[in-house]
N, C-alpha and C positions, 0 to 999 in steps of 0.2 A: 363501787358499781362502775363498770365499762363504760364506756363513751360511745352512744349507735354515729354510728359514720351514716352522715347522709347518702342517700340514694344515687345520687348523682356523681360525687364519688368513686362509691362501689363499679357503676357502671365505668367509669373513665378508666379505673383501673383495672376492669376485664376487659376494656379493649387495647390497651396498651400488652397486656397479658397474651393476647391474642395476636397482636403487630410483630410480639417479641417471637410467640413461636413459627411466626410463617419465616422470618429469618432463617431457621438452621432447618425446620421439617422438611420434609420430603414433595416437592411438588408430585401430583396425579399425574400420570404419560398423558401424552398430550396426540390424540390421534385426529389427525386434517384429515377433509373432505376433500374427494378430488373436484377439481373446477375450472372450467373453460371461458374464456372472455377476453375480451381485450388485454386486457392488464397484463395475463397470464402471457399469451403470444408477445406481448413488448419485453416480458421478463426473458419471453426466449429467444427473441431474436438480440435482444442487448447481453445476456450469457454466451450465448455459442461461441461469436467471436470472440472474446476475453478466453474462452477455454482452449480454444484453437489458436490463437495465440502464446497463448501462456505455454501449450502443449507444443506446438511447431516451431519456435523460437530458437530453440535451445540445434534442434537440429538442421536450421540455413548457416550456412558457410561463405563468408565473405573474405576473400582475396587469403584464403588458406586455411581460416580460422574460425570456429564457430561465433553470429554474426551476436552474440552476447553472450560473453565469457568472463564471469569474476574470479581472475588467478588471484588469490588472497597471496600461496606463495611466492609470487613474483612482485607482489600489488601492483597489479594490473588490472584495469578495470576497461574491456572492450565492448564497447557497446556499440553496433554498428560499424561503422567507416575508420570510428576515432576510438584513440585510446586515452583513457585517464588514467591519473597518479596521483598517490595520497596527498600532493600541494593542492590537488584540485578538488581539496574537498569542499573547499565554498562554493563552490559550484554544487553539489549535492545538495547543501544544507541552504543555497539560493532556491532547487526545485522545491524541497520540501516547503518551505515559506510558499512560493508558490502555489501549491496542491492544497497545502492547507487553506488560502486562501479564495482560492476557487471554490473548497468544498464549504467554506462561508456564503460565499455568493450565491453557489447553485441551492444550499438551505433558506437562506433568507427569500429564495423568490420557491423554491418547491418543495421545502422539508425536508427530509431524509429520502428522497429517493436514491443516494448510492447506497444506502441501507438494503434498500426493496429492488434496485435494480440489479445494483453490479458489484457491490461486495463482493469479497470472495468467499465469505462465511454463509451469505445466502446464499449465492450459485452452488455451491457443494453441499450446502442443506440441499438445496432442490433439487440435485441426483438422488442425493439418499430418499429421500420422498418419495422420487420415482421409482425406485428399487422397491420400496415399502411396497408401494402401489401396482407392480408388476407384479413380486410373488407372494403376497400377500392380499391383494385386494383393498374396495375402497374401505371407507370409515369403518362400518358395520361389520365386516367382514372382518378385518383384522380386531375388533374388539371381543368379536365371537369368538374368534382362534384364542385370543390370547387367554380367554374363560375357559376353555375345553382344556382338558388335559391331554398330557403328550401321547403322541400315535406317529403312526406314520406320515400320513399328512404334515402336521404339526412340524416335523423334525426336517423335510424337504424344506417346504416351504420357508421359516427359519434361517435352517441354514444355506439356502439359497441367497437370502435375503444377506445375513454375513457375510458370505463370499465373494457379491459383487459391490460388500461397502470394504470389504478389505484389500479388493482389486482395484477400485478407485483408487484408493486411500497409498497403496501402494505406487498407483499410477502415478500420483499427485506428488509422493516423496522424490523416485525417481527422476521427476523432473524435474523435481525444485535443485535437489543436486549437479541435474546438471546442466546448470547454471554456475557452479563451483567448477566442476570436472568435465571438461567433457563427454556427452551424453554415450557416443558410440562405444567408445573405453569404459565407459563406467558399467553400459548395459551386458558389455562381452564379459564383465566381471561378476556379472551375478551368473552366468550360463556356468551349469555346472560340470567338471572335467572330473574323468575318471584319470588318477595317477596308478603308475609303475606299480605301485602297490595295492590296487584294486580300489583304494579309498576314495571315495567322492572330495573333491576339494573347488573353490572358489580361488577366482586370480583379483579378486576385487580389494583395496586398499581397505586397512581396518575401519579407519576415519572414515569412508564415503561409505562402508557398511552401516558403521554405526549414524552415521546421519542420516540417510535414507530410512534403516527403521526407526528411528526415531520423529521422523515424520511422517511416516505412514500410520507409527499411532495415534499420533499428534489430530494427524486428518479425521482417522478412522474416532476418534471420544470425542472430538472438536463437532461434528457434523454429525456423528451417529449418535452420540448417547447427552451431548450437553449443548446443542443445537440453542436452545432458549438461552439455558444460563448464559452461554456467551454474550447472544444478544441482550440481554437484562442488566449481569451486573457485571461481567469482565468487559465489555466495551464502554471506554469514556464518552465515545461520541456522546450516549444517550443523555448522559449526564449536564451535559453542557451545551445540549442541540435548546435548551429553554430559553438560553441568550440571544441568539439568532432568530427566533422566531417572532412572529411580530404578528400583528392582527391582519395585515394583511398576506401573508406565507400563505400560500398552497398546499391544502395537506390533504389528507381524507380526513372526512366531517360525515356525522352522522347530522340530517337535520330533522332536529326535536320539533317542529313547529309541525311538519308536514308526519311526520311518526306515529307520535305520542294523541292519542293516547294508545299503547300499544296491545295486543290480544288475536289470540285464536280467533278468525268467522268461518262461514261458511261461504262457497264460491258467489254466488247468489244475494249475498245479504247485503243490507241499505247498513254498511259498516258507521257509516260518516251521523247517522241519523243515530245511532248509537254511542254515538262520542268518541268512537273507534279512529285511529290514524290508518296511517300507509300499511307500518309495518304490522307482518301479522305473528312478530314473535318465534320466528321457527329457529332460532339461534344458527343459522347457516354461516351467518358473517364471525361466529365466534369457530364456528366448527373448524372455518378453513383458514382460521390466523395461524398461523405460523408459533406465533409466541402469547399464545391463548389469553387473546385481552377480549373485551367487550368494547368496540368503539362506540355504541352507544351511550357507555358512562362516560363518555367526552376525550377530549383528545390527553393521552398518557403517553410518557417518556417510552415507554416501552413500544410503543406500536413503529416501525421501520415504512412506514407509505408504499407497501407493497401491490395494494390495490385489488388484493385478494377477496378482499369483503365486499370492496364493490361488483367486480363479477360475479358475486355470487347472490348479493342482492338484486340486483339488475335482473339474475336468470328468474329468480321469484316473481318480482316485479310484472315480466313477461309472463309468468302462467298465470298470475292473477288480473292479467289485461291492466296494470297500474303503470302509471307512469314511470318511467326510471330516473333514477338519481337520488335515492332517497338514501344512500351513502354515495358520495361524491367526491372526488377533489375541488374544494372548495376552498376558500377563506371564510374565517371570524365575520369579518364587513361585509363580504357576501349576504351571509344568513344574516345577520344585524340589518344591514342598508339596502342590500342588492349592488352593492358596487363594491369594488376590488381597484386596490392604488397600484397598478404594475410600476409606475416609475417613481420611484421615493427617496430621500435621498439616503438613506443607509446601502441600499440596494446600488444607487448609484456610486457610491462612493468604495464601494466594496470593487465593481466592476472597474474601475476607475485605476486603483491601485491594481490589480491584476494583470491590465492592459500593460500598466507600465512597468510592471515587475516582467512580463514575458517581455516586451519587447528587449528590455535592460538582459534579460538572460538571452535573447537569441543574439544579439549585438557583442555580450560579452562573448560566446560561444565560437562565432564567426571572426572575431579578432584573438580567439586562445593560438597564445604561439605553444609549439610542440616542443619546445624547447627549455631548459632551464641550467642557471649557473650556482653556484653556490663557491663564494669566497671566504677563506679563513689565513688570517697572518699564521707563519710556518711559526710556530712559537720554540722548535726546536733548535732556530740556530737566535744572533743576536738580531736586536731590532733592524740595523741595519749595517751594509759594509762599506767601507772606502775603497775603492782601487784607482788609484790615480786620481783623476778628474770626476770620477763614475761614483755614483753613489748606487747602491742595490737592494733590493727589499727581496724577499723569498717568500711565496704563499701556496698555499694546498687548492688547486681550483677542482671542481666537479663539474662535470658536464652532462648533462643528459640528453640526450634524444627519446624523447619518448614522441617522435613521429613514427607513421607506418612504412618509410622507406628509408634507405642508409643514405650519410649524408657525412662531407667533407667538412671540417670546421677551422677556419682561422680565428687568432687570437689579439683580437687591440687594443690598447692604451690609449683614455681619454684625457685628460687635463691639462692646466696648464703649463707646458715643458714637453721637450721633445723625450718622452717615454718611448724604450723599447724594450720588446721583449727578446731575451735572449734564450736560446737551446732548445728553442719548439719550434717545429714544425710541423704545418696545415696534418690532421690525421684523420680518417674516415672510422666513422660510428655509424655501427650498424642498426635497424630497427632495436629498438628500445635498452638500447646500450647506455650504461654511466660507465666514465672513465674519470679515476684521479690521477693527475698528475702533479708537482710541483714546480710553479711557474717562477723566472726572475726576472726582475725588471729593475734597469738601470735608467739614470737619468743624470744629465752634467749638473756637477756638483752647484756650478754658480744658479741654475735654473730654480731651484727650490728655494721659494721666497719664506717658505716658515718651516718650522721642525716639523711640525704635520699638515700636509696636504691630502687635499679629498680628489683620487680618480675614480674611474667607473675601468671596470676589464669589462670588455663586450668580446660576445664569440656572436661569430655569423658564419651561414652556410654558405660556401665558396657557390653552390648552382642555383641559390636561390635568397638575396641579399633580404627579401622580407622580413628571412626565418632568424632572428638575432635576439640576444637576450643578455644584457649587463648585469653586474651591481658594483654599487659604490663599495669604496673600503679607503683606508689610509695610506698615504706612502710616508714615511719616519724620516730624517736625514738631521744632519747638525746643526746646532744653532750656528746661525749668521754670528 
């Protein structure tokens, strides 16, 4: 006789059953409401610029050169005024630490708001959106289209809608490349020429072909077609924003107390006398999330602090003459206490380090010398020579200038004993010039107190003693 499985059980594991298939099944399209409010205008005035920037960037020109230019083939990295070079990549990996440390800070005291504000995965949702929303219409409208079968309407509308997410999308590649290539060159490379032999041909390099469209699909599935998934489960933030947050964070908050109990009335009706809350249930705040949560079922990884739900609560609110706020940015201690801890010390301690981390990187910034040596013993002749009195050592030196103007360099001997150099003389490097040479250095025999001694070669700019840059190495000579 079979064994009955309790009830309890059976239900656990239909809903484990049920956990496993939302995993790989197909989410429903998710169609937002259009919505106007506060929130919405901060979303657009904190986008614009980011996109105007991102877009204009690429084509200001500073002292010849576009004013941020990543020449991978040269590794050159021109961003603004200065140039950097692969030694200075602690300085990259100092911003980074930086950035990520801000965007601790700024979560700890307001949640995800670069999620909902200035991401670049929301600002480029929210063209697409508005695309949706131009040639297609609001909620209703496009759910209607998308139940009717195809006509004429249908197939404009559509692929109107395609055309300016694949315009973007293209816009967005375009630029990102040239950030690699410069933009002017790059763009004269897509304009299509008619050759000698009638055939349409392109002057654009294979490489910034194939990267451009490859970001332009990138944009175009990223924004068009997998807008949620991103945010849900390819981005780590979401994953790891539950560390940072604290009962006192800033977030949107649905509040239960003033809500619940929640239901359909009528304009007119004594709601409250009937056990009725605020809200009256009309799912608007779901309609117009973005990545279709309910913040009513309480705050979830998924939700980005867009602030969408609250303008569109708020606009309810108003035609039911109710107070507003009944989704808010709020804290936990808020709705608990009525009070909110802004100054605490995780909060502060986060600020704290940030302050010192910028400061440390604009200090190290303002003292980078443009300059760099690089010394290696010539391992191709012997360790060292005698000639007369003279002892000699022979080594490979590099030099680089990687400042933005040409510049003379002499070469000195530091240590103890009258070092000199012999067969060079002062020679001028031009912007971002390396030059090897091999350098000799003699020194009287009797001066060398040990078989190995430690000098420093230092090169410095004959019109500007600041600009100087050594390293130590060994000199070899006989034992006493």
């Amino acid at each position: 006789m079979s064994e009955k499985i309790p009830a309890k059980e059976v239900q656990e594991t239909e809903e484990q059953h049920i956990r496993y298939r939302q995993l790989y099944e197909a989410a429903d399209k998710i169609y937002t409401r259009k919505v106007s409010g506060f929130f919405q205008k901060l979303r657009r005035y904190t986008g614009l610029p980011l996109i105007a920037g991102f877009l204009l960037m690429p084509w200001l020109v500073i002292d010849g050169r576009p004013a941020m230019l990543f020449d991978l083939p040269t590794r050159q990295f021109h961003i603004l005024w200065m140039t950097f070079w692969p030694q200075d990549g602690m300085l990259l990996a100092w911003l980074l630490i930086i950035a990520a440390f801000t965007l601790f800070t700024v979560t700890v005291l307001v949640g995800r708001v670069w999620c909902g504000f200035t991401c670049p995965q929301t600002v480029w949702t929210l063209m697409y959106i508005w695309a949706e929303h131009f040639c297609e219409g609001d909620r209703n409208k496009r759910i209607k289209l998308d139940k009717q079968g195809w006509n004429t309407e249908k197939v404009i509308r559509k692929g109107g809608k395609h055309l300016i997410w694949v315009g973007i999308a293209f816009i967005t590649g375009l630029t990102f490349i040239g950030y690699f290539t410069p933009i002017r060159e790059l763009i004269m490379g897509f304009v299509p020429q008619i050759g000698a032999d009638g055939f349409v041909t392109f002057d654009v390099h294979p490489a910034a072909a194939f990267w451009t469209l490859f970001f332009t699909f990138m944009t175009y599935l990223n924004a068009g077609w997998m807008r949620e998934q991103v945010c849900k489960y390819m981005c780590p933030y979401a994953r790891f924003q539950s560390v940072m947050y604290d009962t006192d964070t800033l977030a949107v908050h649905y509040d239960a107390g003033r809500g619940e109990t929640r239901g359909p009335r009528k304009p007119k009706e004594d709601y409250k006398a009937n056990g009725k809350g605020d809200c009256i249930d009309c799912s608007w705040c779901v309609q117009v999330c973005p990545v279709d949560i309910d913040i009513r079922e309480g705050l979830q990884y998924e939700c980005i602090n867009c602030g969408l739900c609250v303008d569109a609560c708020n606009q309810v609110m108003d035609k039911m003459n109710y107070p507003r706020g009944l989704i808010r940015f709020t804290s936990e201690d808020q709705l608990e206490t009525g009070h909110t801890h802004f100054v605490r010390p995780r909060l502060f301690g986060y600020s704290l380090a940030v302050l010192v981390m910028i400061s440390a990187f604009i200090y190290a910034i303002g003292n980078r010398q443009p300059l760099s040596i690089d010394v290696v013993r010539d391992r191709g002749t012997k360790m060292y020579r005698i000639s007369g009195d003279k002892v000699q050592n022979v080594y490979t030196v590099n030099i680089n200038n990687m400042d933005r103007n040409a510049h003379i360099y002499r070469i000195d001997v530091v240590g103890e004993g009258d070092y000199k150099v012999r067969g060079y003389r002062p020679m001028q490097l031009e912007e971002g010039e390396r030059f090897t040479l091999p350098l000799r250095i003699v020194v009287p025999r009797d001066q060398l107190p040990e078989s190995k001694n430690e000098i420093s070669i230092r090169v410095t700019a004959k019109d500007d003693e600041s600009m100087t840059a050594e390293q130590k190495t060994i000199f070899i000579g006989p034992k006493k």
